[in-house]
N, C-alpha and C positions, 0 to 999 in steps of 0.2 A: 343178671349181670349186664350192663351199661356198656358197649363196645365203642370206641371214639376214631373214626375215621382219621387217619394223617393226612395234615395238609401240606403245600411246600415251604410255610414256616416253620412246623413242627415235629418234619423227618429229622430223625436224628443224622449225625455225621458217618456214624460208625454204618448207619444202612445203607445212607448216599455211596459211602467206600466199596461196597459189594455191586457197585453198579457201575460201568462205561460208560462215557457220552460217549456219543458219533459225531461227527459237526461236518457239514458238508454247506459249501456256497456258493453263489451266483452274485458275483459282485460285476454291476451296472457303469459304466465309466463315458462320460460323457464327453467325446471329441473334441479336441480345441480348433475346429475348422471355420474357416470363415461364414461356408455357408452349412446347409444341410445335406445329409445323405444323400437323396434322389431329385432336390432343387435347390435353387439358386438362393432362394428366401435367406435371410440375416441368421446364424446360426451364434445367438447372443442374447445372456439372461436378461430378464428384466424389458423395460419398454413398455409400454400403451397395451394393455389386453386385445389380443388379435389383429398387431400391426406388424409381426415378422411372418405373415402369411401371403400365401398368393393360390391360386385356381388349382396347380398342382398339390399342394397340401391339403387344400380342402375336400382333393379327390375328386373333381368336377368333371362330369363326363367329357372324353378327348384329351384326358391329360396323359401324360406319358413320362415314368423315373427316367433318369439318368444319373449314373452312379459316379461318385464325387470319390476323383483319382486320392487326394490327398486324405481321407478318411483311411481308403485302404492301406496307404503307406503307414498314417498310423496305428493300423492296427497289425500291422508286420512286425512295426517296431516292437511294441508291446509282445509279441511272441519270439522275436528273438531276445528283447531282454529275461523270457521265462523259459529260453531252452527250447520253444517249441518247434514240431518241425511246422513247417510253411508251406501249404497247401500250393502246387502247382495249377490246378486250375480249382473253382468253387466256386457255387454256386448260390444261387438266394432263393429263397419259400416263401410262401405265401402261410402265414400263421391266422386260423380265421377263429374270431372271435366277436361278441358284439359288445361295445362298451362306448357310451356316449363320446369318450375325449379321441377314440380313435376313425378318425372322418373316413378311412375307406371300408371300413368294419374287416380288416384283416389289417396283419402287422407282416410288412417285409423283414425277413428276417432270415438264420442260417440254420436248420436240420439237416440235412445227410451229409452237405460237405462243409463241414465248417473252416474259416481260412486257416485256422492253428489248431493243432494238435497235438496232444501228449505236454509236455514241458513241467517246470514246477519253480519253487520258489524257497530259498531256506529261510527260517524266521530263528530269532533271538528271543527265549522264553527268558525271564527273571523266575526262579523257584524258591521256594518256602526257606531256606535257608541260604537267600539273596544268591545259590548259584546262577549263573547264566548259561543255559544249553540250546543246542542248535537244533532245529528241527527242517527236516524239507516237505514240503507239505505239494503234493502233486495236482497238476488239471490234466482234468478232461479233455478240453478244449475249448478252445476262446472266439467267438464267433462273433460279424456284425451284424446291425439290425438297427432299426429306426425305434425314435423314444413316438409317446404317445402323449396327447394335449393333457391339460391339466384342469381338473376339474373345481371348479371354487362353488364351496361352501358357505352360506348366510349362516348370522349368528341363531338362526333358532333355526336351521334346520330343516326352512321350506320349501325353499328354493335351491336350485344348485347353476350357476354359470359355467360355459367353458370359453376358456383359454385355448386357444392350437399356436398359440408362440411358440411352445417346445414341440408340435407336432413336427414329426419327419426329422429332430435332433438327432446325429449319428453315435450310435454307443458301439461298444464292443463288452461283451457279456462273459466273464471270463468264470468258468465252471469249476471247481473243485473235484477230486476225488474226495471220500471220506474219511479221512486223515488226520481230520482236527480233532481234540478231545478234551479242550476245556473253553471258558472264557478267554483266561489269559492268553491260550496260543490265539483263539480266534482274533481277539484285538492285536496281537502282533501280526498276525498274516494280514489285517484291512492296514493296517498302518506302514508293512511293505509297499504291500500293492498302490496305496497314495503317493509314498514315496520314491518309486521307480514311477508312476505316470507323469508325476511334477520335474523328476528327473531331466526324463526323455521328449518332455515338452507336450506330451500328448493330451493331456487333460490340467485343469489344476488341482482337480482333487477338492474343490468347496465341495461339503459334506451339505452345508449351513442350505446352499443354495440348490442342492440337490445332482450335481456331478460327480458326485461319485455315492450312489446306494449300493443294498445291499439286500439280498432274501439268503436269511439262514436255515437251513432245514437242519434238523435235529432230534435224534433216535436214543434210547437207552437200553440195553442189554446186559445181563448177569458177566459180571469181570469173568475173562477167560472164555469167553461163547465166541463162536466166528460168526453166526447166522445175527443179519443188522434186526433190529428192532422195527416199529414198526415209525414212520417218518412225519413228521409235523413242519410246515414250512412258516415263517414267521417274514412276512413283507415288509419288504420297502421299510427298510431302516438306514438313517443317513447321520449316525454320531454311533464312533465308536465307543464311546461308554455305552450307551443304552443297547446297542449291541451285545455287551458284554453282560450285561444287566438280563438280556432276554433271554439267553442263554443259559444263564445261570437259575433265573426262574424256570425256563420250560424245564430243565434237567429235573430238579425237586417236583414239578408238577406230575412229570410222566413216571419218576419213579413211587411219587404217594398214589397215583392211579393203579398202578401197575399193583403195590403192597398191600392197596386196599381191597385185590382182588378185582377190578375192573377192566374193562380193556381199551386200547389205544387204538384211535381210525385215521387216517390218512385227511389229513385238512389242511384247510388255511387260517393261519393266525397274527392278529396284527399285533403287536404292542404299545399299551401306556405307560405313558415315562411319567407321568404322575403316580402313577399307583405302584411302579414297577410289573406288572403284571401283563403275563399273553393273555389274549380271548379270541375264541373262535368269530369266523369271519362265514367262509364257507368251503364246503367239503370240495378237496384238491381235486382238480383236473386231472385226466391224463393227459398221454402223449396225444392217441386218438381222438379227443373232445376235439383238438385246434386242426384237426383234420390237414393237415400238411402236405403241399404240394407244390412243385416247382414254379417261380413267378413266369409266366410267358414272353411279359414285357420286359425281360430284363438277359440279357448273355450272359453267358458261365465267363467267368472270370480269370482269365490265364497271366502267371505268376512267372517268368522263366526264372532260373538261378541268375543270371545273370544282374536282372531285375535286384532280386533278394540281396545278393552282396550288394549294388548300390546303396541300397536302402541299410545294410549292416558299415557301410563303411562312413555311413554320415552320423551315427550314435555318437552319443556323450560318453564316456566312463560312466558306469554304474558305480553304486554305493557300494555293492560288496570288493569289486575291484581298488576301490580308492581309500576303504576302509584298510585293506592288507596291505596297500601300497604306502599309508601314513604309517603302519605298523614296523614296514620293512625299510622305506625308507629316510622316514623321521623319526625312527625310532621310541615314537610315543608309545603310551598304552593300549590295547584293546578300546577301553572305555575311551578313553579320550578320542579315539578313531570312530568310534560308536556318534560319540557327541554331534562331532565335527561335519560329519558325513549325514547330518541328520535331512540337510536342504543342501541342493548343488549348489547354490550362490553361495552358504556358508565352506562349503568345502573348497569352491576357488577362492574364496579369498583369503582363505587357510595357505594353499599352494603359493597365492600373492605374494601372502608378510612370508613365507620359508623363502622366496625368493630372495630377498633382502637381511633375513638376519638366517646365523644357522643355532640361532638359541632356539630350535626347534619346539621344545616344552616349553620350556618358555612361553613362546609363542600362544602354543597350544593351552596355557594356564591361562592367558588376558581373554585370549577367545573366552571360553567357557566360563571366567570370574569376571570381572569390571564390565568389557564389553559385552556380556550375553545380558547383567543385571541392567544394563543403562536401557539394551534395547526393550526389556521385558519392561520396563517401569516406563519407557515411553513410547510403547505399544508399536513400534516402528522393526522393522526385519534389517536383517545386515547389507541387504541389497541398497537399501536408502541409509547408509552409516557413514556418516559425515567424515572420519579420515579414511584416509589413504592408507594401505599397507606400509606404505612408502612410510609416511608418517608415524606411525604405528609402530614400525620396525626401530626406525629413529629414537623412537621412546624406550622401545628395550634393550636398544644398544646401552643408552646412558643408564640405565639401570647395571646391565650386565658388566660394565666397564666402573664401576661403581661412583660414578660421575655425579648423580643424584639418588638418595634411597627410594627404596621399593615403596614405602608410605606416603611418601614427597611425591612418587610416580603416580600414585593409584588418586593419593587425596586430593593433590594440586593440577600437577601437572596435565591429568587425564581430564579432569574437569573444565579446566582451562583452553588447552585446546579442543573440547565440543564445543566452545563456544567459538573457538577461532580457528578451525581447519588447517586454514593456510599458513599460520604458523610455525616455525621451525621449531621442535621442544627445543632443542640445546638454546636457540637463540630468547624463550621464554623463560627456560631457565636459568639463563646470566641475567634475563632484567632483575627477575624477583630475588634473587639470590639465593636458589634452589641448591646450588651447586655444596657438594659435599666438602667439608674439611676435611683434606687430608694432610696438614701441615703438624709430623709429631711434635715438631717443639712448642706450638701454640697448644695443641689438646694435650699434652702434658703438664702444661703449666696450669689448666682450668684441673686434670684430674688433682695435680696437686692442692689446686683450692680446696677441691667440693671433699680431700681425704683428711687434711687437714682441718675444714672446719665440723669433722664430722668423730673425734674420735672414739668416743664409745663405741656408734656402727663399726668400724674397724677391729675394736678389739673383738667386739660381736661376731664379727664374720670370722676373726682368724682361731675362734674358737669352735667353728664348725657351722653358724649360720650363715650358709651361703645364697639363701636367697635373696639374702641385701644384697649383693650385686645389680640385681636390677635399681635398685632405690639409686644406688650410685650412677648408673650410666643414666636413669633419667636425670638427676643432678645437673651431671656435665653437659648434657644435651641439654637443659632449661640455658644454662651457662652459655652455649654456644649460638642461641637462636634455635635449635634443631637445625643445623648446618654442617654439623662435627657427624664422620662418617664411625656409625654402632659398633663396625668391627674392629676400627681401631681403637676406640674406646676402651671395648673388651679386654681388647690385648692390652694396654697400656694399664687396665686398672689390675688385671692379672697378675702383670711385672711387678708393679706396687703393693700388690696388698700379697 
């Protein structure tokens, strides 16, 4: 008898389902500060290989940190926007390790005191049957520390360069509880956390350019067990799909290891997003390997509350806040709050156009249909959107006031002033002759044409085919230029027929 090993193609579902993931992470977030953590060097992607460098980064004997106020401010923010409490005094380690892109062969970083602790974040799942449920997903605590130079790779493999332009970049490293337990929350929990950093101005969250990573570690256990599995971490991943992809492979891999009677070791694994596939790297570290100890050169760090409220009183509204507040005060939907709320600039300038008109949905329909397709098709964000709320508003009053139709607004109207900003709609709309018919005695005398010259349709219709009604209002509308306002129409052909 021929026994066939499962692989994580061809577990079944029904076994996968006797199985929990765990999902726990360390997602990486890169500073938006001028300079660097502990020096002054250009704290900014891109540039000439090893030109945002100077003697202090390269760790050159006689150098000495000095810790870059506005970092920590951001990293407070960040913890009050996730509930955390805020460490009064804390402290930085010395994390020792040897790796070519790190020039002092240790990483400053935070173990015993880290600046934030406890807090958490709630995330919006979509589930199998398009519900939407909330989950709070908790950290550990959220710690700073300096990024490490980057190592460039030649095409075959010989050679390797380093970079230290990102050497001494300020992160904050924000830790997970074990909380997570599928892809899909995972990819909703990285996609919060980008959106509260871009929020709150701290970071911008390029994934693409590597500001915001992520290391997922990921365990499996028999559904119903409390004791975790045994843990796999999977590095340095910067797009939340592939994220989500990794996940989902290691899940199938460690449960066909597990089925096929083998066992699972504590490693490190990277992911290919060509193949979809984790592969080992090399077996995890402990705590103990990075031998951790307090940096000498550096002072423990004191926080007063006083401090802390400054830094709480200069926040933005967050997105869970402005989402409840469009719920409650604009009375839109959930989703449409969801939508809106998606980038802070799209959510002010949501607040902008309510200032001006109180067609609120309204409002909130152009946002998310015309103007979200104009910006997707010309790759441009609302930040750079050619009208004005003002304008904008303008445009759905004449709609709302039935001044020009809804068709006339989106087809012409909207088109026409992208190309002209500064134009008044109402004033574009008297040139072209946009403006609707509302004169009954003139669109009763076109419906009386188009009923009269039509009389079989008629006897048609008042025989019970009422779908010719449309045939007739397009009729009168050919009849009037499309200038004759639909709902009158309606009514008028109604009274007649």
């Amino acid at each position: 008898m021929i026994s066939t090993k499962l692989t994580p193609t061809t577990i079944p579902d029904e076994l996968l389902g006797s199985y929990e993931t765990v999902i726990g992470l360390e997602v990486h977030c890169q500073l938006l500060t001028e300079s660097k953590l502990f020096a002054s060097d250009t704290n900014r992607f891109g540039g000439e290989p090893n030109t945002h460098i100077s003697p202090l980064t390269l760790a050159l004997p006689g150098t000495l940190p000095k810790l870059n106020k506005k970092a920590v401010e951001y990293a407070v923010r960040m913890g009050l926007a996730c509930g955390c409490t805020i460490s009064e005094r804390t402290i930085f380690d010395r994390k020792n390790y040897f790796y070519p892109d790190l020039p002092k062969g240790y990483q400053i970083s935070q173990d015993k005191a880290p600046i934030c602790v406890g807090g958490a974040v709630t995330i919006s799942v979509k589930g199998k049957d398009h519900e939407v449920t909330e989950k709070t997903i908790r950290f550990h605590h959220i710690h700073l520390e300096e990024d490490a130079g980057k190592s460039v790779h030649d095409g075959n493999q010989t050679e390797t360069q380093l970079d230290y332009n990102r050497a001494g970049t300020p992160l904050i490293e924000m830790v997970t509880e074990p909380d997570l337990r599928s892809a899909e929350e995972t990819g909703a929990f990285v996609t919060e956390i980008r959106r509260l950093a871009r929020y709150l101005d701290v970071s911008d969250g390029n994934m693409e350019e590597g500001s915001l990573r992520c290391d997922v570690n990921v365990s499996v256990r028999l559904a119903g067990a409390s004791e975790l599995g045994t843990k796999v971490e999977i590095k340095n991943m910067n797009s939340i799909r592939n994220i989500m992809r990794a996940v989902e492979f290691e899940r199938r891999r460690q449960v066909a290891t597990l089925e096929n009677g083998d066992s699972l070791f504590q490693e490190t694994r990277m992911f290919d997003a060509e193949t979809g596939e984790t592969y080992g790297m090399r077996v995890k570290e402990t705590m103990n390997d990075y031998r951790y100890f307090p940096d000498p050169d550096l002072c423990p760090v004191v926080l007063p509350e006083a401090t802390i409220q400054e830094i709480r009183s200069r926040m933005p509204a967050l997105p869970r806040e402005l989402r409840e507040k469009f719920v409650s005060h604009y009375g839109i939907p959930a989703y449409d709050a969801q939508q809106l709320t998606d980038t802070r600039e799209m959510a002010h300038y949501f607040e902008n156009l309510c200032s001006h008109t109180n067609a609120y949905k309204t409002a909130s329909n152009w946002l998310m249909g015309p103007v979200k397709s104009y910006l997707n098709e010309s790759g441009t964000d609302i930040a750079d959107f050619s009208l004005t709320p003002q304008v904008l508003a303008e445009l759905i009053t004449l709609v709302e006031t039935e001044v020009i139709s809804h068709s006339t607004a989106t087809q012409k109207a909207f088109p026409a002033l992208l190309q002209a900003p500064d134009r008044s709609p109402r004033e574009l709309a008297e040139t072209n002759n946009w403006l609707q018919n509302r004169n009954t005695n003139e669109l009763e005398t076109l419906v009386d044409e188009v009923l009269n010259a039509m009389p079989d349709k008629v006897t048609a219709y008042k025989k019970g085919k009422k779908g010719l009604m449309g045939l007739f209002v397009g009729e009168v509308m050919k009849k009037s230029k499309g200038t004759a306002d639909p709902k009158l129409i309606n009514q008028l052909l109604a009274e007649k027929l």
